[in-house]
PDB file as gemmi writes it, atoms N, CA and C in Angstrom:
CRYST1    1.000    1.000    1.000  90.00  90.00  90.00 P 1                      
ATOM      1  N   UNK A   1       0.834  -1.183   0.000  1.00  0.00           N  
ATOM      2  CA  UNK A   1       0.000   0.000   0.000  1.00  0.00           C  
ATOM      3  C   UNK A   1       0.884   1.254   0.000  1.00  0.00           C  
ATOM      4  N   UNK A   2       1.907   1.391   0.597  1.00  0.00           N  
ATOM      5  CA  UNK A   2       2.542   2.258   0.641  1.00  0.00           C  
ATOM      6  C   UNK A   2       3.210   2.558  -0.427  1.00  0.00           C  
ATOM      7  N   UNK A   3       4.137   1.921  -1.221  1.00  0.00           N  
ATOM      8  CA  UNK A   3       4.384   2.242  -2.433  1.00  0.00           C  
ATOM      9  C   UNK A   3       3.587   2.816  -3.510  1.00  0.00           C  
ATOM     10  N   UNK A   4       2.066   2.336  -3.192  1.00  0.00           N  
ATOM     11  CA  UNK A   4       1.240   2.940  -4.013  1.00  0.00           C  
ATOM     12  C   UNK A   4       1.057   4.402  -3.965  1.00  0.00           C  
ATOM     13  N   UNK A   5       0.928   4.538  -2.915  1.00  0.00           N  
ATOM     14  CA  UNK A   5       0.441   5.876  -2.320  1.00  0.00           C  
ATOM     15  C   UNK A   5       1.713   7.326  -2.830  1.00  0.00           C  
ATOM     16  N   UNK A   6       1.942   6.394  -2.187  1.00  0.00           N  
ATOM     17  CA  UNK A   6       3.649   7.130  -2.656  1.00  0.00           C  
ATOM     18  C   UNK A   6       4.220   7.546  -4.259  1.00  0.00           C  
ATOM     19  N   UNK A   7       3.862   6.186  -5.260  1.00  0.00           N  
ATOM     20  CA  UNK A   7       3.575   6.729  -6.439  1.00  0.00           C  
ATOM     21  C   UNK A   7       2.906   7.314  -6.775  1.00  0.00           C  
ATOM     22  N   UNK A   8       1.478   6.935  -6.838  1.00  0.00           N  
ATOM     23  CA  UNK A   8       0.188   7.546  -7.084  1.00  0.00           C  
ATOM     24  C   UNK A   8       0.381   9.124  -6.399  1.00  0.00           C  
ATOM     25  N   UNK A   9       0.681   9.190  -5.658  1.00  0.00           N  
ATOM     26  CA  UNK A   9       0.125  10.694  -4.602  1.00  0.00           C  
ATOM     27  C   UNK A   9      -0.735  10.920  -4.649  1.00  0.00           C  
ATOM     28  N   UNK A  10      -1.943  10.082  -4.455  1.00  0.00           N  
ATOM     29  CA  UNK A  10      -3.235  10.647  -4.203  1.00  0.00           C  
ATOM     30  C   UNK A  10      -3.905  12.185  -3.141  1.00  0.00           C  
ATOM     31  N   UNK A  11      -4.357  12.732  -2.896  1.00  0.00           N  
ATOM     32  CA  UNK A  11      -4.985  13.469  -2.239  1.00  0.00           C  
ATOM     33  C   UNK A  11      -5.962  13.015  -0.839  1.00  0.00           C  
ATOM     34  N   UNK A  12      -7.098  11.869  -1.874  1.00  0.00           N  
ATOM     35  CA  UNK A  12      -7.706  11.022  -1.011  1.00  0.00           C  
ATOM     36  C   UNK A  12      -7.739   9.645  -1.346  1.00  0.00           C  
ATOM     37  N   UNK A  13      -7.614   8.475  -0.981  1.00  0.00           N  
ATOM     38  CA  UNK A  13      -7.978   7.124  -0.894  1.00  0.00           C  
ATOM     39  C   UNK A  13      -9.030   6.734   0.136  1.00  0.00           C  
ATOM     40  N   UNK A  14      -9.377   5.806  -0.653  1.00  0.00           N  
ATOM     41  CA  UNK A  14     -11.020   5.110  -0.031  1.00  0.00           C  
ATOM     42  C   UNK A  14     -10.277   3.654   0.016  1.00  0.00           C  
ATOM     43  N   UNK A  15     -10.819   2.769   0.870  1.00  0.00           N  
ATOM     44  CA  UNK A  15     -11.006   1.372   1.114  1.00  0.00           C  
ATOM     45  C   UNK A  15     -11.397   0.879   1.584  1.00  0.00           C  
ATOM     46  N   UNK A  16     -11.931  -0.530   1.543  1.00  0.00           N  
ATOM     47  CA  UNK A  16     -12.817  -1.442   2.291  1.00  0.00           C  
ATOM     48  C   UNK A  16     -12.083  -2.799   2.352  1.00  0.00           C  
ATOM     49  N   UNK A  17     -12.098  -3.698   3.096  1.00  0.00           N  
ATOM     50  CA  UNK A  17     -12.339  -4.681   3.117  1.00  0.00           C  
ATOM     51  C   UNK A  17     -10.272  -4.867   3.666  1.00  0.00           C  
ATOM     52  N   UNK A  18     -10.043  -3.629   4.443  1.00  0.00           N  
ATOM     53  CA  UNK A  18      -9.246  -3.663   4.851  1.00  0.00           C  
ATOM     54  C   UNK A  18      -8.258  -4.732   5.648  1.00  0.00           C  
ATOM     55  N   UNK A  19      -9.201  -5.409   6.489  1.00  0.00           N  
ATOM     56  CA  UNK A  19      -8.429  -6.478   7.705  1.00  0.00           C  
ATOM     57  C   UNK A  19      -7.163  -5.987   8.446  1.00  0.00           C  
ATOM     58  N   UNK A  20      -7.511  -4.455   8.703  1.00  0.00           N  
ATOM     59  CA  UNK A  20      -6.898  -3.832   9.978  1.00  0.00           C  
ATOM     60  C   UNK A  20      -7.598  -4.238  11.483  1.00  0.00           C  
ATOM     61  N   UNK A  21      -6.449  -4.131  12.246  1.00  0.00           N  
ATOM     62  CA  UNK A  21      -6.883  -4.373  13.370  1.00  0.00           C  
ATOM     63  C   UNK A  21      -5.773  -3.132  14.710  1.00  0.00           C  
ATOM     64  N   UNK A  22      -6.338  -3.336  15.823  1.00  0.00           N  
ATOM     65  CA  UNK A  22      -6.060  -1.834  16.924  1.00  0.00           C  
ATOM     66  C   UNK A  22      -4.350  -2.493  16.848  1.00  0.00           C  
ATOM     67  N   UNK A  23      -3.877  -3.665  16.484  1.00  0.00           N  
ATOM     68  CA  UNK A  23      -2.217  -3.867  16.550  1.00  0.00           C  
ATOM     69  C   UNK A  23      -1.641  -3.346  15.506  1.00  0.00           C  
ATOM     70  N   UNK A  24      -2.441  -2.978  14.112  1.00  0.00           N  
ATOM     71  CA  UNK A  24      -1.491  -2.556  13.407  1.00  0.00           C  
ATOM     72  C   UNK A  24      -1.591  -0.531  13.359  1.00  0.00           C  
ATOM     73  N   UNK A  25      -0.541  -0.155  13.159  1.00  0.00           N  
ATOM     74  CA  UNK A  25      -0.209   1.725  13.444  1.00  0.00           C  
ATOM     75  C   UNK A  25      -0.981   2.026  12.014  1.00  0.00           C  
ATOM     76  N   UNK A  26      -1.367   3.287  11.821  1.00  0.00           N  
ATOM     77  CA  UNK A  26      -1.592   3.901  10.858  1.00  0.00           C  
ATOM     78  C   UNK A  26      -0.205   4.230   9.625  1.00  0.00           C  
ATOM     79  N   UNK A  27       0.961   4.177  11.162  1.00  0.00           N  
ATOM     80  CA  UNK A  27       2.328   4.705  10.569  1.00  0.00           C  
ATOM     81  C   UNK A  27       2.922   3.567   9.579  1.00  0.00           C  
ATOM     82  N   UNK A  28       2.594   1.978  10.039  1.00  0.00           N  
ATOM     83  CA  UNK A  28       3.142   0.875   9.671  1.00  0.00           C  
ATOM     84  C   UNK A  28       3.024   0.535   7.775  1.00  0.00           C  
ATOM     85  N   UNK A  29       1.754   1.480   7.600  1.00  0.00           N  
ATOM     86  CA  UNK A  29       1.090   1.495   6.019  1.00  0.00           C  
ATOM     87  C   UNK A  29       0.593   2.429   5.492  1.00  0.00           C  
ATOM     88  N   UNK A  30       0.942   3.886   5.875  1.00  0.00           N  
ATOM     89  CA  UNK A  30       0.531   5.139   5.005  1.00  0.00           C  
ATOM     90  C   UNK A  30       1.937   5.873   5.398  1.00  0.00           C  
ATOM     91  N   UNK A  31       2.588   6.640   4.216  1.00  0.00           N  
ATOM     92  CA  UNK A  31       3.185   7.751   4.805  1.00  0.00           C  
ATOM     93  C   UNK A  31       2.624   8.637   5.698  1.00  0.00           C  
ATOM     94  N   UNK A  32       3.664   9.557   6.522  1.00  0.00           N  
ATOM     95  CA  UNK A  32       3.789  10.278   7.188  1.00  0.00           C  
ATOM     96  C   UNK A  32       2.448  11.654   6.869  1.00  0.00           C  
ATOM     97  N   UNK A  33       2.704  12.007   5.612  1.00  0.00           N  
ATOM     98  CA  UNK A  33       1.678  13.095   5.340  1.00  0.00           C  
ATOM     99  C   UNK A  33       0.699  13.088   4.957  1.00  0.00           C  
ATOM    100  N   UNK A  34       0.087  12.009   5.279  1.00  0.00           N  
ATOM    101  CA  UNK A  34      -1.573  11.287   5.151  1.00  0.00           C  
ATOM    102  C   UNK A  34      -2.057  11.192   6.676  1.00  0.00           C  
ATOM    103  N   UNK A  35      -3.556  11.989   6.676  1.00  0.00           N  
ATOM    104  CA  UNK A  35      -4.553  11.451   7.792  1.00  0.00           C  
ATOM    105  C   UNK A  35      -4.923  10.138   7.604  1.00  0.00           C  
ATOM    106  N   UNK A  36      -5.217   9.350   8.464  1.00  0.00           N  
ATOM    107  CA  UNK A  36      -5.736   8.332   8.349  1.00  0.00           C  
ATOM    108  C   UNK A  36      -7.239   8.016   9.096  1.00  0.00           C  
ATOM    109  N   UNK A  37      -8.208   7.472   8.457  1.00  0.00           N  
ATOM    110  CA  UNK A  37      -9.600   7.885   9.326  1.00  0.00           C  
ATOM    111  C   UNK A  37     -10.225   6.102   8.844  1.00  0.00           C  
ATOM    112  N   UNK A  38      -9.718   5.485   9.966  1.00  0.00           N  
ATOM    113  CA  UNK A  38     -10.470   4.098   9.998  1.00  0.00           C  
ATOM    114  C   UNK A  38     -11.328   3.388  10.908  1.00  0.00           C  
ATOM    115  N   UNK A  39     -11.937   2.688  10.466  1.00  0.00           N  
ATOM    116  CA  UNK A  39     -13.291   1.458  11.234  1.00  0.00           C  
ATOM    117  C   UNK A  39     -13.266   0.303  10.766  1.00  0.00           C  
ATOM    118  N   UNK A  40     -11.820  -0.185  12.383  1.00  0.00           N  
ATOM    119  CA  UNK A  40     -11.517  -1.594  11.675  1.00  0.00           C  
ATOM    120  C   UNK A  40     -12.818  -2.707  12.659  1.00  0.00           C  
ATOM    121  N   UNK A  41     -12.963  -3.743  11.668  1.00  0.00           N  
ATOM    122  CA  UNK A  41     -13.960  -4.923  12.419  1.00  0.00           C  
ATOM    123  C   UNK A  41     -13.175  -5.292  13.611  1.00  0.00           C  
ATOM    124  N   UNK A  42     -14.293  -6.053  14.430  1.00  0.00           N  
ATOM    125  CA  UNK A  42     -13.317  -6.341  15.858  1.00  0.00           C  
ATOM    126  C   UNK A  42     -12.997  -8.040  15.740  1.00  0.00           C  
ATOM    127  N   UNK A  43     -13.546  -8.795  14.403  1.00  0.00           N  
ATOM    128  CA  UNK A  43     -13.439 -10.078  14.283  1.00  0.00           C  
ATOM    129  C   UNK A  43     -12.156  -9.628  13.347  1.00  0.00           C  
ATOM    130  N   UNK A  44     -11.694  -8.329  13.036  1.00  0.00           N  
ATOM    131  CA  UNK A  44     -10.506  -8.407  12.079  1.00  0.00           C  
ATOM    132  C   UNK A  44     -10.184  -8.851  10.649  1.00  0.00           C  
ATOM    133  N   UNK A  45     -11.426  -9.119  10.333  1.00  0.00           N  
ATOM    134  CA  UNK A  45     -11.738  -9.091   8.440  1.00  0.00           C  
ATOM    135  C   UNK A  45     -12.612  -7.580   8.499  1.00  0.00           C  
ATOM    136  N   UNK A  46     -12.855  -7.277   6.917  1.00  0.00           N  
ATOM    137  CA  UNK A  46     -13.415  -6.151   7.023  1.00  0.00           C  
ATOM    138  C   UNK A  46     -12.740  -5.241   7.084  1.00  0.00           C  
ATOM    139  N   UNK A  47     -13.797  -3.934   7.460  1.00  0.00           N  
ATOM    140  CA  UNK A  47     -12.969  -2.759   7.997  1.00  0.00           C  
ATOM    141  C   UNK A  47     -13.067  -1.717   6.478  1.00  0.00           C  
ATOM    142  N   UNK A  48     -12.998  -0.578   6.822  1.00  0.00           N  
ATOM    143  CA  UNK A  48     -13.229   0.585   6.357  1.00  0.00           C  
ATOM    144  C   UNK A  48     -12.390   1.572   6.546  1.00  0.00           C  
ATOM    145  N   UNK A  49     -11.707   2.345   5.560  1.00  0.00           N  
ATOM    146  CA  UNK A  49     -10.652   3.230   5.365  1.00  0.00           C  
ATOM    147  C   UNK A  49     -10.536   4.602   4.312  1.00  0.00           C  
ATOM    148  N   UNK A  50     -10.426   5.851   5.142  1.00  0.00           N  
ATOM    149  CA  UNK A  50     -10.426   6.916   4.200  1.00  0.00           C  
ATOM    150  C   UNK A  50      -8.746   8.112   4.810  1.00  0.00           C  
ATOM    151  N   UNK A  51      -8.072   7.975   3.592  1.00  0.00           N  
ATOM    152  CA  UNK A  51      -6.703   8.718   3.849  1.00  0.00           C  
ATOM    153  C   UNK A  51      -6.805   9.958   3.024  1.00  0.00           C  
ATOM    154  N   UNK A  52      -6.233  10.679   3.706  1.00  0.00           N  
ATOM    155  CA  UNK A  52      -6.436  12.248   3.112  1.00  0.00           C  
ATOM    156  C   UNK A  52      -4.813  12.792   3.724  1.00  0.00           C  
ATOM    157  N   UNK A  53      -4.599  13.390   2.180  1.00  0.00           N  
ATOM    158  CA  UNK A  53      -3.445  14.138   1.999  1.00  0.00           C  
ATOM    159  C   UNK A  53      -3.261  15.298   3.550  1.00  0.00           C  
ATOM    160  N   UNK A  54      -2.271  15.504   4.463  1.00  0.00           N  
ATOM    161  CA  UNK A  54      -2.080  16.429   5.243  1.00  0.00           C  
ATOM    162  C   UNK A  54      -2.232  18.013   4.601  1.00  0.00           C  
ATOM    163  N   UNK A  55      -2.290  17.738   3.416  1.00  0.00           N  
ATOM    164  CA  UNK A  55      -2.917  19.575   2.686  1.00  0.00           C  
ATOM    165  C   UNK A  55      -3.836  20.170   2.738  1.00  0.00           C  
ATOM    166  N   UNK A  56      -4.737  18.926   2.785  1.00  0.00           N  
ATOM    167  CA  UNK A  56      -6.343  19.082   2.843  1.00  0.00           C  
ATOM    168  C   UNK A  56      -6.783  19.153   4.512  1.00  0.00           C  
ATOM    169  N   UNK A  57      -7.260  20.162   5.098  1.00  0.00           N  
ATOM    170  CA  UNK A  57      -8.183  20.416   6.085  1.00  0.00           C  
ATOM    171  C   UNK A  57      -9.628  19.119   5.843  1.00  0.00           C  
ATOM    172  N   UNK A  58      -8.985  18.456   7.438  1.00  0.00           N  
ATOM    173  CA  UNK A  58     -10.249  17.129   7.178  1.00  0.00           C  
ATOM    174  C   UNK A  58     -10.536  16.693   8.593  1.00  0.00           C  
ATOM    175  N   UNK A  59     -11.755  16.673   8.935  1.00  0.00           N  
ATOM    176  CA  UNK A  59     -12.083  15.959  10.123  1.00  0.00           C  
ATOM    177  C   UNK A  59     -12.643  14.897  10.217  1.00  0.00           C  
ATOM    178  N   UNK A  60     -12.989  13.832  11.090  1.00  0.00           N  
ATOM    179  CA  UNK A  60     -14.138  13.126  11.072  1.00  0.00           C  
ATOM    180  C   UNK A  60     -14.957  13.335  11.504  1.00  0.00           C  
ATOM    181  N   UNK A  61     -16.288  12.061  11.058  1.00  0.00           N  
ATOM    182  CA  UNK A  61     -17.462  12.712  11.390  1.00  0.00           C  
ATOM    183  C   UNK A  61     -18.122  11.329  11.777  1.00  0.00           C  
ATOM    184  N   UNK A  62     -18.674  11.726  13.323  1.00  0.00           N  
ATOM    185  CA  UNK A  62     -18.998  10.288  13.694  1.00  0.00           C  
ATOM    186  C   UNK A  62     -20.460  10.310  14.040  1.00  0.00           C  
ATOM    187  N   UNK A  63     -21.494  10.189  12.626  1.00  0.00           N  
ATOM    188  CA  UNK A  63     -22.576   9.695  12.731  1.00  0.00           C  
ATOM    189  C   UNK A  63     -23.340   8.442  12.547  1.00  0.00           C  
ATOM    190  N   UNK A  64     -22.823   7.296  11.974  1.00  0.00           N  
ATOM    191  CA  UNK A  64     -23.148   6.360  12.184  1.00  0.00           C  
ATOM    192  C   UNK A  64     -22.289   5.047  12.600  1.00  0.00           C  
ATOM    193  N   UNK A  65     -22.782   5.297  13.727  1.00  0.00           N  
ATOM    194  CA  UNK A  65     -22.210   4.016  14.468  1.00  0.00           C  
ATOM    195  C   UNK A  65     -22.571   2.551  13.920  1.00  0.00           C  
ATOM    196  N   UNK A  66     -23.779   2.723  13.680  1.00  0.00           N  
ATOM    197  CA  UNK A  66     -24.365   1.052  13.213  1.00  0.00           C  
ATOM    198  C   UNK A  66     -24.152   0.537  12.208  1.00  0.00           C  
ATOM    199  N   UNK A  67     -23.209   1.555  11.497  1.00  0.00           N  
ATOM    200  CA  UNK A  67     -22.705   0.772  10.022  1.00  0.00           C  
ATOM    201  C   UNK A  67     -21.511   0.801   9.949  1.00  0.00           C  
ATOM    202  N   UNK A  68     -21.230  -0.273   8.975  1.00  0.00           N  
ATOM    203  CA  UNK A  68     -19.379  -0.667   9.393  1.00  0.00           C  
ATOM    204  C   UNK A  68     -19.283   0.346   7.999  1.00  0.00           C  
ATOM    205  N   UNK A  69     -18.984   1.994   8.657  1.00  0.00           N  
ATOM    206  CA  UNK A  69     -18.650   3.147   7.604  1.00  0.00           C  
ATOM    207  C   UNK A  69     -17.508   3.946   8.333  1.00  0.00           C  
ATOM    208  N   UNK A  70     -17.048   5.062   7.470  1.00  0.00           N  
ATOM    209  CA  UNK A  70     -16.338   5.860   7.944  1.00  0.00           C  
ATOM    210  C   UNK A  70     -16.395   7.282   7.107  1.00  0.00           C  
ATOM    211  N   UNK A  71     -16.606   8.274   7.758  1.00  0.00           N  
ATOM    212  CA  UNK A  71     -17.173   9.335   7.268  1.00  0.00           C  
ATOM    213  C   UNK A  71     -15.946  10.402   7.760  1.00  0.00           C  
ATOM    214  N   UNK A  72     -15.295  11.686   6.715  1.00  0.00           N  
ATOM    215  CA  UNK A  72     -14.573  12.202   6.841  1.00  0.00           C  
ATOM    216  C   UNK A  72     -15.165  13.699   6.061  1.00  0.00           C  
ATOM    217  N   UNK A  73     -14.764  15.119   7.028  1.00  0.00           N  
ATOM    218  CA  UNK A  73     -15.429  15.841   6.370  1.00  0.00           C  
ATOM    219  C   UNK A  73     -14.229  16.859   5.766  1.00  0.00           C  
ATOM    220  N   UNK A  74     -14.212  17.109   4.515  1.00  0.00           N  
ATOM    221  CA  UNK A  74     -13.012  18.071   3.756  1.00  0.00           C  
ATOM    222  C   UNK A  74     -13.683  19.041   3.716  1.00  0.00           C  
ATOM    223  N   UNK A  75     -12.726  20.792   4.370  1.00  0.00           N  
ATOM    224  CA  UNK A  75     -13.171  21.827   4.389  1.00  0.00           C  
ATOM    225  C   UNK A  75     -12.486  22.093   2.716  1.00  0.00           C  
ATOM    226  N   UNK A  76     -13.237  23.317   1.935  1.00  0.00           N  
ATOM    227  CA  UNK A  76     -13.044  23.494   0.702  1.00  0.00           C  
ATOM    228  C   UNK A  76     -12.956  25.283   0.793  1.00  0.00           C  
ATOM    229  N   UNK A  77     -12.546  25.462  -0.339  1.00  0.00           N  
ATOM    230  CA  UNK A  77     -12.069  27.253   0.006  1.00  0.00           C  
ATOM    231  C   UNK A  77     -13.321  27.716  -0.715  1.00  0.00           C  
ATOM    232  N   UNK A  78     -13.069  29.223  -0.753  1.00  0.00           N  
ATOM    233  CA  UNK A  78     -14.304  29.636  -1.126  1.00  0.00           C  
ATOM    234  C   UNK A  78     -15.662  29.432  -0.560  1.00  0.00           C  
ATOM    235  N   UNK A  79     -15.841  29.814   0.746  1.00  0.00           N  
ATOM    236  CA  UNK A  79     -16.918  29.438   1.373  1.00  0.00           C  
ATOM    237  C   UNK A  79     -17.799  28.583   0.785  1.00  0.00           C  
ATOM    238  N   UNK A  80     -17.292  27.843   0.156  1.00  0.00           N  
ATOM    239  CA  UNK A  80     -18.206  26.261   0.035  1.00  0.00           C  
ATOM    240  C   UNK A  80     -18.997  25.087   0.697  1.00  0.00           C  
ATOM    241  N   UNK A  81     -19.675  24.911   0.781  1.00  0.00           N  
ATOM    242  CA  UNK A  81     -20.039  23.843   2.435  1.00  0.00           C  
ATOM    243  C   UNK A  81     -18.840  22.734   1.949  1.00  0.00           C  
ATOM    244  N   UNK A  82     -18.915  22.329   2.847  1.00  0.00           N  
ATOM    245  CA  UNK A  82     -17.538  21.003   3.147  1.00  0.00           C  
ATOM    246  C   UNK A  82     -18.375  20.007   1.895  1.00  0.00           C  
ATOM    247  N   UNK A  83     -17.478  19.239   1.620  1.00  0.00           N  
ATOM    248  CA  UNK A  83     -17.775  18.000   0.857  1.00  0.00           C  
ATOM    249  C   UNK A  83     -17.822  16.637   2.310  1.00  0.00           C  
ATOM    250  N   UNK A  84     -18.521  15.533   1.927  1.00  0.00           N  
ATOM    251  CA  UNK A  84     -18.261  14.686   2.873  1.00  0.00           C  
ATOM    252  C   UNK A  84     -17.666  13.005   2.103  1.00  0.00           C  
ATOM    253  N   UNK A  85     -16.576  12.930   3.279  1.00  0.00           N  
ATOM    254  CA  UNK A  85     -16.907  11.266   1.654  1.00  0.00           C  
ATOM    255  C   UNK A  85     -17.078  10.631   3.210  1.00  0.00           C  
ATOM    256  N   UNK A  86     -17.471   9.377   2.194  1.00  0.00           N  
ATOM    257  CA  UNK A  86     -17.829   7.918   3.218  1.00  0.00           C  
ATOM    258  C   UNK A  86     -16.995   7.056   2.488  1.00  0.00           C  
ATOM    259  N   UNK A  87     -16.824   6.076   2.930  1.00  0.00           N  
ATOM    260  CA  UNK A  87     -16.202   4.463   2.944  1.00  0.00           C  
ATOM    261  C   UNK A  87     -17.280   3.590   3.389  1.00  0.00           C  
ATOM    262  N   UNK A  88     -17.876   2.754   3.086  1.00  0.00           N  
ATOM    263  CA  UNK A  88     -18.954   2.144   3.545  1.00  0.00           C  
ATOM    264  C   UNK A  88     -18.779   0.447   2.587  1.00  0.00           C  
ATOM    265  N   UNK A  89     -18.834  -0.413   3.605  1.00  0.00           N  
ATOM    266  CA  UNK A  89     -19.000  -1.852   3.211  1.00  0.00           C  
ATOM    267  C   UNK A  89     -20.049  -2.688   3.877  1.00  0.00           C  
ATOM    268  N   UNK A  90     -20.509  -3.418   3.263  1.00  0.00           N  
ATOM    269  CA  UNK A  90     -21.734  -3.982   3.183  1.00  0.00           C  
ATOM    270  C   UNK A  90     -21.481  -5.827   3.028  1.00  0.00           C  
ATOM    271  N   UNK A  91     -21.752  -6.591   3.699  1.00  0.00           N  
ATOM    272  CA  UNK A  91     -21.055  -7.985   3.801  1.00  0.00           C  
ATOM    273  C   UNK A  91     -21.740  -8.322   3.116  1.00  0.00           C  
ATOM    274  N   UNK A  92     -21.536  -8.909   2.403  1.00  0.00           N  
ATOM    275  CA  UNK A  92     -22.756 -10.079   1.570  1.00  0.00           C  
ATOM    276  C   UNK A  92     -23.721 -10.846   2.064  1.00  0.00           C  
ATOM    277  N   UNK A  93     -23.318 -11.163   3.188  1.00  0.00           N  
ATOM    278  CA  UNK A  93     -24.313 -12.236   3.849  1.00  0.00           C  
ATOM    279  C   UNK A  93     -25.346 -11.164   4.997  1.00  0.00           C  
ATOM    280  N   UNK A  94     -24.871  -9.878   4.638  1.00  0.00           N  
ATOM    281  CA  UNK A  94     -26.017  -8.776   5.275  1.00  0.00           C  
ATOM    282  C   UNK A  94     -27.211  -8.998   5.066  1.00  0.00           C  
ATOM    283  N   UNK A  95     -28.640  -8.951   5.994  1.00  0.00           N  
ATOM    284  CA  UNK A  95     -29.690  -8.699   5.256  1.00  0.00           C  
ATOM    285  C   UNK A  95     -29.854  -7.320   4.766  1.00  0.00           C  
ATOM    286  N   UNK A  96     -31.074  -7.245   4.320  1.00  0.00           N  
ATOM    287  CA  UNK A  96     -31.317  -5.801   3.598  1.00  0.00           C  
ATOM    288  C   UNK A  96     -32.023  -4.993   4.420  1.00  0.00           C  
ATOM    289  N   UNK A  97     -32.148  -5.259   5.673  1.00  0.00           N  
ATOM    290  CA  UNK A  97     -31.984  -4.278   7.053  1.00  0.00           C  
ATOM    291  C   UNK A  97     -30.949  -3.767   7.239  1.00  0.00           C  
ATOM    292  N   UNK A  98     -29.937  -4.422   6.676  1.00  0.00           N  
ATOM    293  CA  UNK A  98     -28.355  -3.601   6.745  1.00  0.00           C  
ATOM    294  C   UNK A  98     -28.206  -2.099   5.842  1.00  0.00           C  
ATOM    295  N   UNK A  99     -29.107  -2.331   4.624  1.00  0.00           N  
ATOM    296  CA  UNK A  99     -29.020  -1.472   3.936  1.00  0.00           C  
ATOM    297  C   UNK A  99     -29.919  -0.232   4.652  1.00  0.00           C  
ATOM    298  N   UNK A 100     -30.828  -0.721   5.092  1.00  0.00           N  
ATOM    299  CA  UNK A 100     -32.121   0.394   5.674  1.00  0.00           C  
ATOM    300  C   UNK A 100     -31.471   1.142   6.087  1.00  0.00           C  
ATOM    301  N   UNK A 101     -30.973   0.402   7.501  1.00  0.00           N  
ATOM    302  CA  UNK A 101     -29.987   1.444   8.534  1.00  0.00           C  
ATOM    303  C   UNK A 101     -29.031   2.576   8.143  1.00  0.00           C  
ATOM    304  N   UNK A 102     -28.373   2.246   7.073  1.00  0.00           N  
ATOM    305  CA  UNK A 102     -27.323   3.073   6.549  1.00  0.00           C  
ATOM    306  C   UNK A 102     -28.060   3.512   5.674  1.00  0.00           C  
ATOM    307  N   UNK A 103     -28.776   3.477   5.004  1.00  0.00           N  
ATOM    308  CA  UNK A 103     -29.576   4.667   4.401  1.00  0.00           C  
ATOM    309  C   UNK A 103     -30.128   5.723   5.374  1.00  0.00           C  
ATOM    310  N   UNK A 104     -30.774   5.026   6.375  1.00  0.00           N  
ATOM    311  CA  UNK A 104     -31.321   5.727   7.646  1.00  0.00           C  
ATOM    312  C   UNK A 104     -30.010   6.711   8.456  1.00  0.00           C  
ATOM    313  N   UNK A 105     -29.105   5.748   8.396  1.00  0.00           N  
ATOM    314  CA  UNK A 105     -28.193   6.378   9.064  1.00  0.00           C  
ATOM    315  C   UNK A 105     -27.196   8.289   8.167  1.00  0.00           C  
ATOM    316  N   UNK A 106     -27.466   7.749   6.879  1.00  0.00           N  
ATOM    317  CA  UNK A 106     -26.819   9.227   5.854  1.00  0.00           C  
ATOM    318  C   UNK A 106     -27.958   9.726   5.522  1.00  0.00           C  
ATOM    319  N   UNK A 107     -28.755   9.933   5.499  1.00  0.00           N  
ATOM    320  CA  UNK A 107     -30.267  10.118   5.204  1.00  0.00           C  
ATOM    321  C   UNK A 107     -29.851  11.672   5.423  1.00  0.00           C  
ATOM    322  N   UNK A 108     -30.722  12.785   4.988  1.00  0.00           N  
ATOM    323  CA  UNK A 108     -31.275  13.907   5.101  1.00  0.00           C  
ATOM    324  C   UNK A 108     -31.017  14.737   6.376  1.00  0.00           C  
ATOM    325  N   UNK A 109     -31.815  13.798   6.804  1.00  0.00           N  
ATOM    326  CA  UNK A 109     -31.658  14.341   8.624  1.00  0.00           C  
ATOM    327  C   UNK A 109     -30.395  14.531   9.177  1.00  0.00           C  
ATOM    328  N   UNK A 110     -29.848  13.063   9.195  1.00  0.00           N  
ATOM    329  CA  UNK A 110     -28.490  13.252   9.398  1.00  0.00           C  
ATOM    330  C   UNK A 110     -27.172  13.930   9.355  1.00  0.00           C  
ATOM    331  N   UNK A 111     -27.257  14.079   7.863  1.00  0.00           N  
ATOM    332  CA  UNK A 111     -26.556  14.723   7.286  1.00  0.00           C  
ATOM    333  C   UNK A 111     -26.560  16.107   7.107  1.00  0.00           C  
ATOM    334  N   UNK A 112     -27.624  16.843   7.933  1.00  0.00           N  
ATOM    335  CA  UNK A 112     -27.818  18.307   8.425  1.00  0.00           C  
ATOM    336  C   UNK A 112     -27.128  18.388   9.019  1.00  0.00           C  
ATOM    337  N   UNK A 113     -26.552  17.677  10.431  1.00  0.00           N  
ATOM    338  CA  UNK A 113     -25.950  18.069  11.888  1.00  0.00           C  
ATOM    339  C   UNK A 113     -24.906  18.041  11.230  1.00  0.00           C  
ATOM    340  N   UNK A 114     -24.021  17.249  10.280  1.00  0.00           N  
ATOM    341  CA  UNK A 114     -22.396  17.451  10.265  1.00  0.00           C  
ATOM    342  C   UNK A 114     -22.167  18.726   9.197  1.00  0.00           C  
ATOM    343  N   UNK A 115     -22.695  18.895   8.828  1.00  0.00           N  
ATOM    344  CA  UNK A 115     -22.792  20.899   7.962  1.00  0.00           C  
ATOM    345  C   UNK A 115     -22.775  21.492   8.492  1.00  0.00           C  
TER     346      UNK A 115                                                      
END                                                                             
C-alpha cells in the first residue's frame, strides 16, 4: 500500500475490506503526510478506510455508528459547504436491514448536523 500511495500521490484514498486491526499503526502502512480515518472490524476481516493528503483540512465525522462506515469531512475554500466522503462496506451475507440502517443512518436528517 505504501508504495502505491507514494507513487500515485493521491490526495484522497477510499477502502474497504481492509483487515486492519487496533495492533497494526496507521504509521506501519501510510506515509507520514496522510490522515488516516479508519473502522476496523473487531473479528478483524473487514474494515473501512479513508486517507487524506495532510494539505487538505479534514475531520471526522462520527454519525453512524451502526454501520461498518467511515465518514470524513473536507473543508473546501471559497466558502463552500464542506464536501463529505464515506467508505462504507456492506457484507454479503447482510440482510437488507443492513441497507435500511445506513440509508437511515446518511439520510437527510443526518446529514444536516455534520454541515
Amino acid at each position: 500500500m505504501w508504495w502505491l500511495i507514494e507513487s500515485a500521490d493521491p490526495t484522497i484514498t477510499i477502502g474497504v475490506e481492509t483487515w486492519l486491526n487496533t495492533a497494526v499503526y496507521d504509521s506501519e502502512i501510510f506515509p507520514s503526510q496522510y490522515q488516516v480515518y479508519r473502522n476496523d472490524r473487531h473479528d478483524g476481516y473487514g474494515g473501512v478506510i479513508i486517507v487524506v493528503k495532510d494539505s487538505v483540512i479534514s475531520d471526522p465525522v462520527d454519525f453512524a455508528p451502526s454501520s461498518e462506515t467511515v465518514f470524513v469531512r473536507i473543508l473546501r475554500d471559497n466558502n463552500q459547504p464542506p464536501l463529505i466522503v464515506c467508505a462504507a462496506y456492506r457484507r454479503p451475507s447482510s440482510s437488507s436491514d443492513y441497507m435500511d440502517t445506513l440509508c437511515k443512518d446518511i439520510g437527510p436528517t443526518s446529514r444536516s448536523s455534520v454541515l
